[in-house]
VEXRO-658898 format. One line per field, with one value per residue: residue in one letter; x, y, z of N, C-alpha, C in turn; residue number from 1. Coordinates in pm, 1 decimal, m for minus. Each point is the difference from the previous one (the first is absolute). Last residue first. Example, Ala and Ser with C-alpha at 12.3 -4.5 7.8 and 13.67 -1.06 7.14 Angstrom:
% VEXRO-658898
res <- c(s_a)
n_xx <- c(1285.0_29.0)
n_yy <- c(m225.0_m572.0)
n_zz <- c(708.0_m7.0)
ca_xx <- c(82.0_m89.0)
ca_yy <- c(119.0_119.0)
ca_zz <- c(6.0_0.0)
c_xx <- c(m77.0_90.0)
c_yy <- c(109.0_120.0)
c_zz <- c(73.0_0.0)
n <- c(2_1)
% end
This chain:
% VEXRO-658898
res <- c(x_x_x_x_x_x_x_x_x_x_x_x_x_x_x_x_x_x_x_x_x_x_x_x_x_x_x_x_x_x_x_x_x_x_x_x_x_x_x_x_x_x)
n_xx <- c(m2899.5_80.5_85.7_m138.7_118.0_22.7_m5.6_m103.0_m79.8_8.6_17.4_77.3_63.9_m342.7_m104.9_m199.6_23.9_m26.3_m168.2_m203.9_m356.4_m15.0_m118.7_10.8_134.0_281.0_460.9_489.4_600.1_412.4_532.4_374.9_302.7_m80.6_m365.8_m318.3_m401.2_m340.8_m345.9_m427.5_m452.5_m531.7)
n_yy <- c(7212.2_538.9_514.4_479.2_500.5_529.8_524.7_317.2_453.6_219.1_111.4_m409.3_m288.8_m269.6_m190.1_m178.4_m296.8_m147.6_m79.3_291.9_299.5_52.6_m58.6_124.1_27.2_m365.7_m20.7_m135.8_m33.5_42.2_m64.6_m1.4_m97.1_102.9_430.9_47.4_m293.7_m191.0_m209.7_70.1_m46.2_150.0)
n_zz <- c(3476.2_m302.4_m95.3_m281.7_m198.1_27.0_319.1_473.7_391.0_532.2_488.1_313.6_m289.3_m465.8_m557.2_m514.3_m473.3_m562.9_m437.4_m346.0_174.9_542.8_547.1_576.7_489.9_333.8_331.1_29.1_m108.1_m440.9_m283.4_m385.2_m390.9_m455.7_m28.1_326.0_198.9_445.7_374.6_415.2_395.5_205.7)
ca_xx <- c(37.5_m124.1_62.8_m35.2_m50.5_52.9_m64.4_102.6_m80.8_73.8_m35.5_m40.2_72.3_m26.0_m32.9_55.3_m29.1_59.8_25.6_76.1_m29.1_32.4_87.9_m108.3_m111.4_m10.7_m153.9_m66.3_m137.8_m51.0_m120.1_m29.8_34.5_15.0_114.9_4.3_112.6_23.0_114.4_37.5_145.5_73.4)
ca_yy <- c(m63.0_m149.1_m118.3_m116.4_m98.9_m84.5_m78.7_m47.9_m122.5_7.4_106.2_103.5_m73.7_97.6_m34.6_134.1_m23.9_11.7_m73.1_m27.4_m89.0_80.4_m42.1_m51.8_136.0_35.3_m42.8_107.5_m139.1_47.4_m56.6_71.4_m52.3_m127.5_m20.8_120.2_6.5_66.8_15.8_m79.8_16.5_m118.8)
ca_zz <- c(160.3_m51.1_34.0_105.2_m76.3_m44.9_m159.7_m84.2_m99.4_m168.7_m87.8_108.1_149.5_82.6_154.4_67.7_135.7_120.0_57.5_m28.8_m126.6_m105.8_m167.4_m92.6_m34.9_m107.4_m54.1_103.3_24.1_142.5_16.0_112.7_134.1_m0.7_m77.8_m68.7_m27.9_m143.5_5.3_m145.5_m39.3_m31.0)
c_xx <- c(15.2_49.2_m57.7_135.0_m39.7_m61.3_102.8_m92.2_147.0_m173.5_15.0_m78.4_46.3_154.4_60.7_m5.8_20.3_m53.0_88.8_95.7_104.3_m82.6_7.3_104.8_m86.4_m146.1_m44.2_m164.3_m78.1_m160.1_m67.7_m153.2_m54.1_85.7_42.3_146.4_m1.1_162.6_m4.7_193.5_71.2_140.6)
c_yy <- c(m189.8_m43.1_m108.1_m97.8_m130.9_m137.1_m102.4_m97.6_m35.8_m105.1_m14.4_80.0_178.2_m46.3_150.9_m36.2_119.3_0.2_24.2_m125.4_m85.4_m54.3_63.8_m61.3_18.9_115.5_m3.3_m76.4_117.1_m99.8_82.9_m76.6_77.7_m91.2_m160.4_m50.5_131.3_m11.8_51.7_48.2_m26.5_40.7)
c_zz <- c(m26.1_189.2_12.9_23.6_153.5_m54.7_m17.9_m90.4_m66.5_m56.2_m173.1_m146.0_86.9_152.0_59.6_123.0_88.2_102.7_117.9_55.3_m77.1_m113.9_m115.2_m101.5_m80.1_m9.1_m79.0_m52.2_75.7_49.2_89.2_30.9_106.8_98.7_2.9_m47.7_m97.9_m61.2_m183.9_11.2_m133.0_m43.2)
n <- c(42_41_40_39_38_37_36_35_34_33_32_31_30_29_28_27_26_25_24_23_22_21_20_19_18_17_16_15_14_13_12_11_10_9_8_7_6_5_4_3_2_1)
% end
């Protein structure tokens, strides 16, 4: 499934999602990288 994450406070990356943090973040997957950030509500 495609989640849109926000890193810092203008960077947005959109990939797969991989799992959830405890802490409420979101780790999506895009080719090789993992990126952490915070969910984009829809």
């Amino acid at each position: 499934m495609l989640r849109t994450i926000m890193i810092g406070s203008c960077v947005f990356v959109q990939g797969i999602h991989v799992r959830n943090t405890n802490d409420g973040k979101v780790v999506v997957r895009v080719d090789e990288k993992l990126f952490v950030g915070r969910p984009v509500s829809t």
